[in-house]
C-alpha positions in Angstrom: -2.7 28.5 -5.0 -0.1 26.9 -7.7 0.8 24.2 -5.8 -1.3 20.8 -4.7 -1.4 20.3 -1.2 -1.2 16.5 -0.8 -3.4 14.4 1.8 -0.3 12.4 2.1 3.1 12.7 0.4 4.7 9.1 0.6 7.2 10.5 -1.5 9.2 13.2 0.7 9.4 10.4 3.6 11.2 7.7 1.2 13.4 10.4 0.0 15.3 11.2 3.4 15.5 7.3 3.6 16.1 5.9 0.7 19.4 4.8 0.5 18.7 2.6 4.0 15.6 1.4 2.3 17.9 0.2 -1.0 20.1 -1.5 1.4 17.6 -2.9 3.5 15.8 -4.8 0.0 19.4 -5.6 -1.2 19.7 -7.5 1.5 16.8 -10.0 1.0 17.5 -10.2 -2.7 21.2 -11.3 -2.1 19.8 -14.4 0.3 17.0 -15.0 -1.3 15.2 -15.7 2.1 11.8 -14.2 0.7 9.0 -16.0 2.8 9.2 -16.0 6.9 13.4 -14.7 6.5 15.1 -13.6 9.0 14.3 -10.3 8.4 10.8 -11.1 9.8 12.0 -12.7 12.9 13.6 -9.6 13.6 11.5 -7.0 13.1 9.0 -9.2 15.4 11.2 -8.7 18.3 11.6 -4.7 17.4 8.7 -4.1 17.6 7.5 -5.8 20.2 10.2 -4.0 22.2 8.9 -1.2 20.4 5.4 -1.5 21.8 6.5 -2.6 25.3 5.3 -6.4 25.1 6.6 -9.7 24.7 5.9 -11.1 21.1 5.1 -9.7 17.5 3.5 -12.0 14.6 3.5 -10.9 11.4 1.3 -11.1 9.2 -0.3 -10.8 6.0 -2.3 -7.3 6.6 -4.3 -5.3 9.0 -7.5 -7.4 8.3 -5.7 -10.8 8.6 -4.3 -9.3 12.0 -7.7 -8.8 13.1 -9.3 -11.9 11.8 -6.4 -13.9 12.9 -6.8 -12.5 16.4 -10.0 -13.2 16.7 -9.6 -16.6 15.7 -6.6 -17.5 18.1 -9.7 -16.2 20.7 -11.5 -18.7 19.9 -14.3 -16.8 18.1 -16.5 -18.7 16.1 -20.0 -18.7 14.8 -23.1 -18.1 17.4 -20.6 -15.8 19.2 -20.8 -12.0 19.2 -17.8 -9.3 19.2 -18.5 -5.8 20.5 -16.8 -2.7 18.6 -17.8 1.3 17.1 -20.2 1.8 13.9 -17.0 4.3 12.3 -14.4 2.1 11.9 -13.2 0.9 8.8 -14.8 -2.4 7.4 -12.0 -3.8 8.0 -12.7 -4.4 11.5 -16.0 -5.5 11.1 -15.0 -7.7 8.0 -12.8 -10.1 10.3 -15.4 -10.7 12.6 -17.9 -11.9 10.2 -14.9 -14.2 8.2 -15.3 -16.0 11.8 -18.8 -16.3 11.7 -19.5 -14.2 14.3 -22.0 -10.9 14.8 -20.6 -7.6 14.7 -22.6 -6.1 17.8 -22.1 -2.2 17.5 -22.1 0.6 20.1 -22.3 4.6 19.6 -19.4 6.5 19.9 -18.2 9.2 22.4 -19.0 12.9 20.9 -14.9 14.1 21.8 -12.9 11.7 20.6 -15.1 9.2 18.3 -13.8 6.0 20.3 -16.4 3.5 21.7 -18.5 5.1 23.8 -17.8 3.2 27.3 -20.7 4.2 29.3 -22.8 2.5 26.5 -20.8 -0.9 26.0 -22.3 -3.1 29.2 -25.9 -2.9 28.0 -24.9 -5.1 24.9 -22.9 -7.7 26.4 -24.8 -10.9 26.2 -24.2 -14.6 27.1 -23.1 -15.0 23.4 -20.5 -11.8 23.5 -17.0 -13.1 23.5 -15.1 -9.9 22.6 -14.9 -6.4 23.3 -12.9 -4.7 20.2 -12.2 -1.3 20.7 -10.7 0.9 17.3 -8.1 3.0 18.7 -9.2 5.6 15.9 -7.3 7.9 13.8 -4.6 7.2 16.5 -5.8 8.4 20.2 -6.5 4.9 22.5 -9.7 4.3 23.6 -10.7 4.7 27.5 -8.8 1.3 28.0 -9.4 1.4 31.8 -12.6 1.3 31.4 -12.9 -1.8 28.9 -10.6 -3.7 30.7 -12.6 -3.6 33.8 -15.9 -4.6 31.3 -14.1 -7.4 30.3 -12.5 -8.9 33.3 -16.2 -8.4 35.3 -18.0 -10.3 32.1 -15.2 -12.9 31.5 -14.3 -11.0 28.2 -10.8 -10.5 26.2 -10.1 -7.8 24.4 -8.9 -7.0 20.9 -7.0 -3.7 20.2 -7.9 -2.4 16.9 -4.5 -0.4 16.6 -4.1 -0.3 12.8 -4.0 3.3 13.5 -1.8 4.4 16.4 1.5 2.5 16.3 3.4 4.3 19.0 0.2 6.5 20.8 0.5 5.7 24.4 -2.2 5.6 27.3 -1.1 6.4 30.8 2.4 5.8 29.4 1.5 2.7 28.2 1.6 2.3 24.4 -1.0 0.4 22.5 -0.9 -2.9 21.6 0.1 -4.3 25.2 -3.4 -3.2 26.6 -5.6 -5.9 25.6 -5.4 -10.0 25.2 -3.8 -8.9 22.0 -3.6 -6.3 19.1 -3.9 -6.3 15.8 -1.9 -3.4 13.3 -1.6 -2.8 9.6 0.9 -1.2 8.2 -0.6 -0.4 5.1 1.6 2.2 3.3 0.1 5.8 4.6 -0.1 4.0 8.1 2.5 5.9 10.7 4.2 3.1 10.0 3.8 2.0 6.9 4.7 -0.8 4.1 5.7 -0.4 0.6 2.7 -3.0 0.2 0.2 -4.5 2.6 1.4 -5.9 5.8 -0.1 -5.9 9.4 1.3 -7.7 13.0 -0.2 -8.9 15.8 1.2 -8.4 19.7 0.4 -10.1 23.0 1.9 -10.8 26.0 0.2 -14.3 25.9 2.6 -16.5 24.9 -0.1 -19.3 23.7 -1.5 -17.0 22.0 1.2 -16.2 20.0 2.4 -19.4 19.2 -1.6 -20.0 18.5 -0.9 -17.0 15.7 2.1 -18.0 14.5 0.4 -21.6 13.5 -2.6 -20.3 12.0 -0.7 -17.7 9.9 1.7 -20.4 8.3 -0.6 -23.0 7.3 -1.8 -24.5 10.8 1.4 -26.5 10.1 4.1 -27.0 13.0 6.6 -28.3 12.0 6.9 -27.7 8.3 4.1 -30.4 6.4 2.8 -31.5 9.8 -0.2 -29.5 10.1 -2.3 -29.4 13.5 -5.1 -27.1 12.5 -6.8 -26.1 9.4 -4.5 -22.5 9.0 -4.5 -19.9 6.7 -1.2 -18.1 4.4 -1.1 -15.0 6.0 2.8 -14.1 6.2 4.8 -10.8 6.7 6.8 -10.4 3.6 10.5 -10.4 4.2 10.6 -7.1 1.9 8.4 -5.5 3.6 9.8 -6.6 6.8 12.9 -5.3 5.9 11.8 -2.1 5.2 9.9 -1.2 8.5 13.2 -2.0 10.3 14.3 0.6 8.4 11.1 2.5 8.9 10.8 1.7 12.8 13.9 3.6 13.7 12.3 6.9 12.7 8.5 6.2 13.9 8.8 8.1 17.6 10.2 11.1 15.3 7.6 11.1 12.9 5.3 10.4 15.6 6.3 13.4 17.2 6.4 15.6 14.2 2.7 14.5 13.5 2.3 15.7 17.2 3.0 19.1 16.0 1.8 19.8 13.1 -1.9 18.8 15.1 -1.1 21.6 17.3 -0.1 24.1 14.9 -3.1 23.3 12.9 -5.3 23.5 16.7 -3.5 26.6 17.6 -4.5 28.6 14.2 -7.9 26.9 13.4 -9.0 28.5 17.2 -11.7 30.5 17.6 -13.2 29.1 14.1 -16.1 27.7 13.6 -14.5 24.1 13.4 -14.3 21.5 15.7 -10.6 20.0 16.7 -9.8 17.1 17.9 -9.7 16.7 21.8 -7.2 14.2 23.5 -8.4 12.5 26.8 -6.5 12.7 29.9 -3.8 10.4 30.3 -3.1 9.9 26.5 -0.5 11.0 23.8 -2.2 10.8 20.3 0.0 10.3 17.3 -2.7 11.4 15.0 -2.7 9.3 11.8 -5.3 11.6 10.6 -6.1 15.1 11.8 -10.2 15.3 11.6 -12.1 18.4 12.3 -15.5 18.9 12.0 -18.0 21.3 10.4 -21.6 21.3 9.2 -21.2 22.7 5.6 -18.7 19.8 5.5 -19.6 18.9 1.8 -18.9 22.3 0.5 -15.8 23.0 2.6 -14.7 19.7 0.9 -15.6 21.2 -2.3 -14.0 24.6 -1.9 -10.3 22.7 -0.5 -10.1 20.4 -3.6 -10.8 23.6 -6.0 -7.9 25.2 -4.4 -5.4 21.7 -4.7 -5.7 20.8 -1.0 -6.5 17.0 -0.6 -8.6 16.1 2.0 -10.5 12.7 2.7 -13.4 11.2 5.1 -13.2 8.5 7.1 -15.4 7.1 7.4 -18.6 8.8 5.0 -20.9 5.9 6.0 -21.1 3.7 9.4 -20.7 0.2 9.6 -24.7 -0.1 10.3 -25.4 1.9 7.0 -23.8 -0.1 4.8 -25.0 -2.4 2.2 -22.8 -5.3 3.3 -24.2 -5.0 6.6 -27.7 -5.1 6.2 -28.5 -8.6 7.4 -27.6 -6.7 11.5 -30.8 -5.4 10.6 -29.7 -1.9 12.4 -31.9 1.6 11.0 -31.0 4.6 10.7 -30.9 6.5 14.3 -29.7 3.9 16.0 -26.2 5.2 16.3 -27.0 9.0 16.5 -23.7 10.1 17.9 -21.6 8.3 14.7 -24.3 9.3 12.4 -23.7 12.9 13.0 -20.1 13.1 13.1 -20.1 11.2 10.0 -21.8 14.0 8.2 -19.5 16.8 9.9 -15.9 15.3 9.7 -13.2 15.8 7.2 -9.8 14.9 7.3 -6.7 17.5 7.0 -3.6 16.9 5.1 -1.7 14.9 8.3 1.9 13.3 7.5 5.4 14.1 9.6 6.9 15.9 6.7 4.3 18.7 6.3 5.6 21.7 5.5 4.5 24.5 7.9 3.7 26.8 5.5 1.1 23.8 3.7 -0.6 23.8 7.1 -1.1 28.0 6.6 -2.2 27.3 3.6 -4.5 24.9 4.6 -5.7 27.1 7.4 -6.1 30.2 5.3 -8.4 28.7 2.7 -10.7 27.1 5.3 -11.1 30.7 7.0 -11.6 32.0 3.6 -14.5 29.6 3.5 -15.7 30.3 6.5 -16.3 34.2 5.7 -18.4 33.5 2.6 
């Protein structure tokens, strides 16, 4: 094969766009509104009507989104957040920035979300928050959280850094829960030309809660109520996801089929696909299969130009950082095994059918050896 099969090809998308894109920056420059413009403001109301719910924040990134959340929730030290082993540290980083534990259950074997059935035996007087990763962009079983939460007097942070647009039971993601946190970090469905994340809520105290905390804990300007942080949506980089927004449900959509191409021919293999539970419309920001001789699958791709990834090659309980939970290996068996199986497929809307082929008919090479 001549010709590199990219994991992600940022490139192609800002092509078809980037005239809009130029404008969109030209726009900021010539007011010179850099920091909270109203470029921001916008973009907050788009995409809350985007996600179906009454207010958007933005805000500095994904992890500030998260921590930010959290905070707004009152989180704090001595109190515990519930959430998956196989997230990215991101999640469990802005928990411990508010002092709190990171309290971890195993993962269901289909679709790598939280495990539901397994999330009630770790709720203790100290747990605050159930914080569920919508991962690699299919919702978790919300229903079933919900009704966790509202029985134990719990809210509930979306993790939705992943799924911008994915919907469960025609309801899309980050209306589910108290609030939701999303990054668009720049090979996100939606993505920046830098870091960037938002939160959404229908709560409107907690928004203005947000809002206060991301700008300072000052309301108005130089009067400051709380002790807040700088954590603001740059008006670049808002500007350029209002361009961006206006194509997501397409690109959504053409992620959408290039899984079920790649399901379709990788049938009857000795993979495993991903699986989407009832009631739910994945956007699939990655495309993870699984296979024991994982490692030299890897291996074989990358010698024939075809970028692939994992995420995540060590759980949350397993890493260094996180050693002070005290957690052993075996105690999330389910996460611990995918972990060592999974590898992610070249996944963005503007993959070319022929690359998915490609893809297909070097892993079936692989497979006959």
């Amino acid at each position: 094969m001549s010709n590199k099969i990219n994991f992600v090809d940022l490139k192609r998308q800002y092509q078809s766009i980037e005239e809009e894109i130029g404008l969109a920056i030209n726009r900021v420059l010539e007011k010179t509104n850099f920091i909270l413009g109203d470029e921001v403001d916008k973009f907050e109301q788009e995409f809350a009507d985007f996600c179906q719910i009454k207010f958007c924040v933005g805000v500095a990134s994904g992890t500030d989104a998260l921590f930010l959340s959290l905070k707004a929730l009152g989180v704090g030290p001595g109190d515990e957040v519930i959430t998956a082993p196989n997230t990215f540290i991101a999640t469990t980083l802005a928990i411990s920035l508010t002092g709190a534990r990171p309290v971890l259950v195993d993962i269901n074997r289909e679709t790598y979300n939280i495990d539901t059935a397994k999330i009630e035996e770790k709720i203790t007087t100290r747990t605050k928050v159930i914080l569920p990763v919508h991962l690699y962009g299919q919702p978790a079983e919300m229903d079933k959280i919900l009704s966790l939460a509202q029985k134990h007097n719990l809210r509930v942070l979306e993790d939705a850094c992943q799924s911008h647009g994915a919907e469960y039971h025609d309801r899309r993601v980050g209306g589910l829960g108290d609030v939701a946190a999303f990054s668009f970090y720049p090979a996100k469905n939606l993505g920046a030309y830098g870091d960037g994340g938002a939160i959404t809520t229908n709560d409107s105290n907690l928004a203005e809660k947000i809002r206060i905390l991301r700008n300072y804990g000052q309301q108005p300007k130089n009067h400051h109520l709380i002790k807040g942080f700088n954590s603001r949506l740059d008006t670049i980089q808002a500007a350029i996801l209002r361009v961006k927004l206006q194509y997501l449900d397409q690109w959504n959509e053409a992620r959408r089929t290039n899984a079920q191409t790649y399901n379709k021919l990788l049938a009857g293999l000795e993979v495993i696909t991903p699986e989407e539970i009832n009631g739910v419309k994945a956007v699939y920001h990655l495309y993870v299969i699984r296979n024991k001789k994982r490692d030299a699958l890897i291996k074989f791709l990358l010698e024939r130009k075809i970028d692939v990834g994992i995420h995540y090659p060590t759980p949350i309980h397993l890493q260094p950082a996180y050693q002070d939970l005290s957690y052993k290996i075996g105690d999330f068996p389910v996460a611990e095994k995918a972990v060592q199986e999974i590898i992610s497929l070249p996944m963005f809307p503007e993959l070319r059918i022929d690359e998915i082929n490609s893809v297909v008919d070097a892993i079936k090479e692989f497979l006959r050896i």
